[in-house]
Backbone as JSON, one array per atom type, in Angstrom:
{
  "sequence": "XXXXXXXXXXXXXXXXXXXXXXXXXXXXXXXXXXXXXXXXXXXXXXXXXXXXXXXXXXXXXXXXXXXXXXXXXXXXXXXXXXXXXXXXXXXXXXXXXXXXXXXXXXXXXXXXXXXXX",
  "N": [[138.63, -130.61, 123.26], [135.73, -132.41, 124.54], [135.78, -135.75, 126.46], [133.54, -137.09, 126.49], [130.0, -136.31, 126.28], [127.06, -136.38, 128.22], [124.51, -137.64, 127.79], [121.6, -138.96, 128.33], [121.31, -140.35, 131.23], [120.23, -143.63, 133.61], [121.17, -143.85, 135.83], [121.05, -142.31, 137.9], [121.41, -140.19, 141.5], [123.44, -141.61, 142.35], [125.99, -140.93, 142.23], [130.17, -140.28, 143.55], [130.22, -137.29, 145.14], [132.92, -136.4, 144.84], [134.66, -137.39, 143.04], [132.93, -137.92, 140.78], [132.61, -139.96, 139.62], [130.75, -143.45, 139.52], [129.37, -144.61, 142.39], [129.76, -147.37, 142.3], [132.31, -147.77, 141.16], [133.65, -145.71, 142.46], [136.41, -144.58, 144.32], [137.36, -142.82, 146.44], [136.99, -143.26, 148.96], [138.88, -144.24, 150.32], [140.92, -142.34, 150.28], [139.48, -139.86, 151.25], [138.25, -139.17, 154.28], [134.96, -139.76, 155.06], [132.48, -137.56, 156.4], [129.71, -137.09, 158.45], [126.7, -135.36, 159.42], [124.42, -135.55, 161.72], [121.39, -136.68, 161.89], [118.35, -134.94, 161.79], [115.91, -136.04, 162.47], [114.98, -139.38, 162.51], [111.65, -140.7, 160.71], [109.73, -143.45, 161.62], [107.03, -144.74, 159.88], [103.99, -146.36, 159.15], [102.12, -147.46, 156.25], [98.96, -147.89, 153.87], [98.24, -146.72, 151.43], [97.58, -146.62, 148.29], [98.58, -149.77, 147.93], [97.21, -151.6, 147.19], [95.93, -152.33, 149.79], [98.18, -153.55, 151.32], [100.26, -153.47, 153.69], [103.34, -151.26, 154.31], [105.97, -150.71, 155.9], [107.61, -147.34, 156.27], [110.71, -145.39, 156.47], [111.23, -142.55, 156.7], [113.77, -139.74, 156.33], [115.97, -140.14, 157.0], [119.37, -139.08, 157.07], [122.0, -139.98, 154.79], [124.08, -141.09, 152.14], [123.09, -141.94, 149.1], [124.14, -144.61, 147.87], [125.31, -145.03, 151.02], [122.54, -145.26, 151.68], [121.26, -147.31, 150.58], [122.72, -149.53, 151.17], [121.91, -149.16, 154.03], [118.94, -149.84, 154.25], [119.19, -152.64, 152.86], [120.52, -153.91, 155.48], [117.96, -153.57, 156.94], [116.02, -154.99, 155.56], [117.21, -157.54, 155.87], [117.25, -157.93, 158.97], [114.7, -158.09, 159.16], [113.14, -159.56, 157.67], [112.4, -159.46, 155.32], [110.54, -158.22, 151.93], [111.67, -155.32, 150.66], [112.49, -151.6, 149.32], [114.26, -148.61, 148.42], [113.12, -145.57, 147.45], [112.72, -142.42, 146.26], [114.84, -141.3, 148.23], [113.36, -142.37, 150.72], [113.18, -145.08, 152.74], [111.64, -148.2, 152.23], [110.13, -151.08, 153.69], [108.29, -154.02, 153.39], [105.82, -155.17, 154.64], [104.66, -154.45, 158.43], [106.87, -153.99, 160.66], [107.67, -151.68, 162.53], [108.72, -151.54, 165.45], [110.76, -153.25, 165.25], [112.34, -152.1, 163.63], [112.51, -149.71, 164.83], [114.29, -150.3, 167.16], [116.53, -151.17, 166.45], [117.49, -148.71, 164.36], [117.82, -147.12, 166.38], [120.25, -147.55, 167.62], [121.72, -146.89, 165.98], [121.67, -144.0, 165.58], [120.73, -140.8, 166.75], [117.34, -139.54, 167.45], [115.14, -141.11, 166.83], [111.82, -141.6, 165.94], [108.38, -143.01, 166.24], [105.46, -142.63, 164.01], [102.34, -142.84, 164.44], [99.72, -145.3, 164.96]],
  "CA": [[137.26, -131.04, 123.2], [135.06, -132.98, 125.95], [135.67, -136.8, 125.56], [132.02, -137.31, 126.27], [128.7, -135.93, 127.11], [126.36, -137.46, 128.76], [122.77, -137.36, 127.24], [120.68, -139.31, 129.51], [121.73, -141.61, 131.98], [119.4, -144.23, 134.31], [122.11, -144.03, 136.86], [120.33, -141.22, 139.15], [121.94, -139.62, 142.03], [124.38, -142.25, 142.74], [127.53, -140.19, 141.84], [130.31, -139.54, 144.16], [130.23, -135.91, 145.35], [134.37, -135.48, 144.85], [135.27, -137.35, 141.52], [131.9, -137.3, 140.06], [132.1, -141.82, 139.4], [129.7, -143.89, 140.06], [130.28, -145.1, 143.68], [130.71, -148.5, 142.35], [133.65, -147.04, 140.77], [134.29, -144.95, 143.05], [137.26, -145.03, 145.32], [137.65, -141.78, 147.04], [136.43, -143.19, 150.6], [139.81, -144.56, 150.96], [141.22, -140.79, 150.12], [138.54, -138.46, 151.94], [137.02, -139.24, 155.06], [133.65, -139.3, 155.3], [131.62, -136.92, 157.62], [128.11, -136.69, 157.99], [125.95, -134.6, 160.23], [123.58, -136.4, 162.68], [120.02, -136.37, 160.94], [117.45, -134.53, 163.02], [114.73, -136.8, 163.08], [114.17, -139.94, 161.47], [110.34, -140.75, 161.22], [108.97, -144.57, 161.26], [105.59, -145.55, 159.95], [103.31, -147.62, 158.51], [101.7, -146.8, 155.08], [98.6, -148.93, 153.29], [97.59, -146.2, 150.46], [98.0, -147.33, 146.92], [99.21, -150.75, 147.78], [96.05, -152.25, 147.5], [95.85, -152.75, 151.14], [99.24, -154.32, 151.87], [101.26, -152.56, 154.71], [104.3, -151.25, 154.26], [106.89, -149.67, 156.97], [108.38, -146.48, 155.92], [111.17, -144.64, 156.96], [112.11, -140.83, 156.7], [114.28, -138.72, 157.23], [117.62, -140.57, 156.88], [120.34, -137.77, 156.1], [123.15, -140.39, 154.08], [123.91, -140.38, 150.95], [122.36, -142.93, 147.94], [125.19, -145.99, 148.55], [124.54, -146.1, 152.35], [120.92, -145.49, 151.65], [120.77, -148.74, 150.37], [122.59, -150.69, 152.29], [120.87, -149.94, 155.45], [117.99, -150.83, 153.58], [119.68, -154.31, 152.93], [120.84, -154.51, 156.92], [116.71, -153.69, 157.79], [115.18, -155.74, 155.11], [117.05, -158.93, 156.23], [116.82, -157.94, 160.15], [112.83, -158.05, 159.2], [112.85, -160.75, 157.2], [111.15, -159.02, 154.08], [111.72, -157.45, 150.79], [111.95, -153.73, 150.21], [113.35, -150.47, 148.16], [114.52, -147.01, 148.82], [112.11, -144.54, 146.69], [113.47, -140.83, 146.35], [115.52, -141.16, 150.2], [112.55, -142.98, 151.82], [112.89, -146.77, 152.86], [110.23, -148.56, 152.27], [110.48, -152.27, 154.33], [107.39, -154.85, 152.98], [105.0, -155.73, 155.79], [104.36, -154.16, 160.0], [108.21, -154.32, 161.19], [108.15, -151.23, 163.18], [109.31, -151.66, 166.39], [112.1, -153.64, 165.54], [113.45, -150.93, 163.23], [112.95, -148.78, 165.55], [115.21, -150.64, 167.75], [118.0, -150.92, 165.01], [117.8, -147.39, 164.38], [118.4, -146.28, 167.34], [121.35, -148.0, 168.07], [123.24, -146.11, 165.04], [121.42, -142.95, 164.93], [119.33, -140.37, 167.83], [116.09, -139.39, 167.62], [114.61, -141.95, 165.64], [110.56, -141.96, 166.31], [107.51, -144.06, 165.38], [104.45, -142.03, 164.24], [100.74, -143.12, 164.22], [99.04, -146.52, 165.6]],
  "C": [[137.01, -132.11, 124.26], [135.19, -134.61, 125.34], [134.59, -137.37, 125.66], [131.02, -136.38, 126.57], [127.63, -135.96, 126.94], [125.09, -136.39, 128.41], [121.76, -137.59, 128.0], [121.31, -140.37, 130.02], [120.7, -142.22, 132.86], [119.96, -144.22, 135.73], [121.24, -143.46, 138.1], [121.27, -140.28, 139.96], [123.25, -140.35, 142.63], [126.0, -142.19, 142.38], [128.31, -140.03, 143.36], [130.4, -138.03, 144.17], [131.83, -135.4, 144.75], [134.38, -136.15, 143.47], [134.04, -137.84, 140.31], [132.17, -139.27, 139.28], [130.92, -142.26, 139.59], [129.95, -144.55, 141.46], [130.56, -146.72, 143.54], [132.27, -148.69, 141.94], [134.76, -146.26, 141.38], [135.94, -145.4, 144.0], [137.86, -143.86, 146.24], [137.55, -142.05, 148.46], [137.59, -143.56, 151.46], [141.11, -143.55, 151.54], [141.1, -139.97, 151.32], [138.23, -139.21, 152.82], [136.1, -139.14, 154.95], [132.93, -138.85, 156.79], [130.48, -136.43, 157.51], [127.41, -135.86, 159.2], [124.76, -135.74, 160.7], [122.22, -135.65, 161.71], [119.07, -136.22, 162.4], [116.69, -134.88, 163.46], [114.52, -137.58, 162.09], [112.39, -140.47, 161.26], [110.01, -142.15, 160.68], [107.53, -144.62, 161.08], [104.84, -146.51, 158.7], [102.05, -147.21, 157.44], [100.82, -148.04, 153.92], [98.27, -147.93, 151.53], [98.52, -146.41, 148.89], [99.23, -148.46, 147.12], [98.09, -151.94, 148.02], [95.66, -153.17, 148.32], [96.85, -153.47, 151.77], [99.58, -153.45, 152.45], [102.91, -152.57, 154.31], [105.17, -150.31, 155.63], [107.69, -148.69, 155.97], [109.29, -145.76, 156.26], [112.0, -143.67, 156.27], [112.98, -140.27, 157.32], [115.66, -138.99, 157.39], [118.33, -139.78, 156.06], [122.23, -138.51, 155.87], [123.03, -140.73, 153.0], [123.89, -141.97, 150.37], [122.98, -144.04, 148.57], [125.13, -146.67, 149.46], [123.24, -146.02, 152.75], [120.74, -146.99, 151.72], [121.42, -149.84, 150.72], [122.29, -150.31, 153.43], [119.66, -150.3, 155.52], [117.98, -152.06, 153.32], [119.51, -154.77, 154.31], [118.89, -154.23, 157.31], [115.97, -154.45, 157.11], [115.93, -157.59, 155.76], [116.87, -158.87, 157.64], [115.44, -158.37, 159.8], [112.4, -159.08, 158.48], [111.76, -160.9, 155.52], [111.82, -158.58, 153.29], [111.12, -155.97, 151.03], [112.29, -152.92, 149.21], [113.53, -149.56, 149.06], [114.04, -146.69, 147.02], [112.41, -143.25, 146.96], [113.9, -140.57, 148.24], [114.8, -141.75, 150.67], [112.45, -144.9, 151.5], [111.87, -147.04, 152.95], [110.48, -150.31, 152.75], [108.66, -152.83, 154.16], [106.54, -155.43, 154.48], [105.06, -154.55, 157.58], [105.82, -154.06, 160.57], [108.44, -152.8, 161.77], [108.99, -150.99, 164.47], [111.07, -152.23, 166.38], [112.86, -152.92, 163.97], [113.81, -150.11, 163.73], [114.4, -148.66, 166.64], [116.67, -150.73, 167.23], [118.72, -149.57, 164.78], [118.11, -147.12, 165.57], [119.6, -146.54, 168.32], [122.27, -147.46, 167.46], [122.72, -144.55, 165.05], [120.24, -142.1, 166.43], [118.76, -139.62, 166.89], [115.21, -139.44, 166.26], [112.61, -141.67, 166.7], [109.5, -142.57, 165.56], [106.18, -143.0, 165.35], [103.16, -143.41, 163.52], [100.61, -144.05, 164.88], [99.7, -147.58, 164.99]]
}
């Protein structure tokens, strides 16, 4: 018989892929390599709707998984000097700070671009 199973959890997607932990738990990275595929396009912009007119920077399109979602969300919210989240894969960075994500990004990652005005 199963020695648990799991009803609902708050956790989300933050499992590893190989031993099915939580990646604070995890320890497989010391195991497995990790290899990721270059992400085809990330997309920067700047988003006021339902934030009752505050600006936020957004960025799409980042293809790594939950863990280093959010810390390069850490490394761009203190580059920028603001607070933030990651919301289903998309960073969301508090205030105008495009340009100099753009510049960030594209030091770890090609073909990062900025859409709109």
């Amino acid at each position: 018989m199963s020695e648990s199973r799991l009803v609902y959890s708050t956790a989300g997607d933050d499992r590893c892929p190989y031993c099915q932990k939580t990646l604070r738990k995890c320890r497989c990275e010391a195991v497995v390599p990790r290899s990721f595929t270059a992400p085809a396009s990330i997309v920067i912009r700047r988003e006021t709707k339902g934030r009752k007119g505050k600006g936020v920077t957004l960025i799409c399109g980042v293809q790594i998984p939950g863990g280093e979602l959010k810390l390069l969300a850490k490394q761009l919210k203190t580059l920028c000097g603001s607070g933030g989240a990651v919301k289903a894969g998309v960073i969301e960075i508090q205030g105008d700070h495009r340009p100099a994500i753009e510049q960030a990004l594209k030091n770890q990652f090609p073909g990062v671009k900025i859409i709109g005005a």
